[in-house]
N, C-alpha and C positions, 0 to 999 in steps of 0.2 A: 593650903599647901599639902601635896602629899607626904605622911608619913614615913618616911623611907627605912626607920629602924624596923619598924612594923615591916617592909616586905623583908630588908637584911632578913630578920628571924624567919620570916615564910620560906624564902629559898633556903636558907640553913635548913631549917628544919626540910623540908625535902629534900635536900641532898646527903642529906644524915639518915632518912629512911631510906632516900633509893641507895645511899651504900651499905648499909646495915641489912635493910630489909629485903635488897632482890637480891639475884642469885639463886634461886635453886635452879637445878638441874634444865628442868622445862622453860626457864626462862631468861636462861644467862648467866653467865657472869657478874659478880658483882663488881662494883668501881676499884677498880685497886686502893690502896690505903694511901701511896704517896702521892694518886692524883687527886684524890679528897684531900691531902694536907694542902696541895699547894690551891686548890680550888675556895679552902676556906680560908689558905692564909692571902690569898685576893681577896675575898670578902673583908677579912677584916681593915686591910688597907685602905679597899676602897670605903670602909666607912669611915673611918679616920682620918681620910682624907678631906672627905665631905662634909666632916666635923670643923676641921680647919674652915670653912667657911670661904674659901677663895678661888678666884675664877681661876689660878694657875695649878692650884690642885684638881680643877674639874679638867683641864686641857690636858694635865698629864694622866686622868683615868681614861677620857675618850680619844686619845692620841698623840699622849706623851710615847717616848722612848724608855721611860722608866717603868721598874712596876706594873702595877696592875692596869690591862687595859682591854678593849675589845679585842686587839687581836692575841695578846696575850692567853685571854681567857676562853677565846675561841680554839688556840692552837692545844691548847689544854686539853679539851673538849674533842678535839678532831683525832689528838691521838690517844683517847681511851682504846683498850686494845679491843680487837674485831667482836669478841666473843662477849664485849658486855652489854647486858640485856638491851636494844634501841628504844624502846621505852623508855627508859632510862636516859639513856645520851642526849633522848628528844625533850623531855623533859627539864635535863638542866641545861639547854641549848636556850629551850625556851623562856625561861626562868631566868637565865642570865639576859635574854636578847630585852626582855621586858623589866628588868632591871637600868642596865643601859640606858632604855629610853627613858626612864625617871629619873634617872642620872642629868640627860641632857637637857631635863625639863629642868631639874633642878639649877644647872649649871645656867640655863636662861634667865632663870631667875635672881639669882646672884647675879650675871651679867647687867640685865635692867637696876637692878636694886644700887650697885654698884656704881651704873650709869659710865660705865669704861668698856672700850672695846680697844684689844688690844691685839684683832685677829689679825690685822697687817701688819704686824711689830716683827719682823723675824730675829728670833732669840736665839742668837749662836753664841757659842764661845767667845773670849776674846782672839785674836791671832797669834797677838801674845801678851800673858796673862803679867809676865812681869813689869814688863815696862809700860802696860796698863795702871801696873799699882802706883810706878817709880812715878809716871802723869800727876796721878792726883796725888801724890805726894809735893810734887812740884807746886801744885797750884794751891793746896793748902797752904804749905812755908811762905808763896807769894801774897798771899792772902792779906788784906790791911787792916783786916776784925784782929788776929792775932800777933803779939808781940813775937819779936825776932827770938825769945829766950824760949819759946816753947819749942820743945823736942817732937821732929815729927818723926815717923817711922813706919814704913808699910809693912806687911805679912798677909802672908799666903795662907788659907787652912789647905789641905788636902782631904778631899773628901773620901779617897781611898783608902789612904793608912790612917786617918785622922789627925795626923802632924800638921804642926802650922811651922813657917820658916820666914825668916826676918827676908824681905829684899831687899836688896844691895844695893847703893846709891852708884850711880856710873857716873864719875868724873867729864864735865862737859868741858870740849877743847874749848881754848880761848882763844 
């Protein structure tokens, strides 16, 4: 199995010298500082992510909508401003692009290991999320494993504000 902390640290470390270290005069620009922060704070995600261990975290680095991702890290990359050294751009272009693909190999890897493929699943939201919950509320209280005394109750987290909120049972006509 490829080492992947081992390349994390390699590209870290080259993208900490091309920001630190280029830049003079004859050679450019160096990387601005906030697109080093957000460039390293994708690396660290995507190790963290691939710490987690799971096929759903490799699907949101190579084409989730969240976080860290190719195009994410590429649009990062594309808008370094004109003047910074290409050397340089080429460099962590490349370094990510070769990242990536140990990503994917690794992501295969977990997918065999795992023995689950879950590329035909399309994972959306629900349509609506409450009366998603109010359902399986229903079919647990129906449920014949549990007695009629046990209190069921659905909730919501919000992953926005971090609130969660009780939902509200709807009176079914009779």
């Amino acid at each position: 199995m490829i080492n992947l902390k081992r390349t994390f640290l390699l590209l870290l470390l080259g993208a900490c010298l091309a920001a630190a270290g280029c830049g003079s005069d004859d050679e450019g620009d160096p990387i601005p500082a906030d697109s080093a922060a957000t460039l390293q704070a994708q690396l660290d995600n995507i190790e963290a992510r691939l710490d987690n261990g799971s096929v759903g975290a490799c699907d949101d680095i190579l084409s989730g909508p969240r976080g860290p991702n190719v195009d994410a890290v590429n649009q990062t990359i594309a808008s370094l401003p004109d003047g910074v050294d290409q050397d340089v751009r080429s460099a962590l272009q490349d370094g990510f692009d070769q990242l990536f693909s140990l990503v994917d190999d690794r992501c295969n890897e977990l997918r065999d290991e795992a023995g689950a493929d879950a590329s035909d699943v399309d994972f959306r939201p629900f349509p609506n999320l409450e009366e998603s919950v109010r359902e399986s509320v229903r079919a647990i209280r129906e449920s014949p494993l549990l007695p009629d005394s046990y209190g069921v109750t659905g909730w919501i987290y919000d992953v926005k504000d971090g609130r969660i909120r009780e939902v509200a049972e709807v009176a079914e006509a009779v």
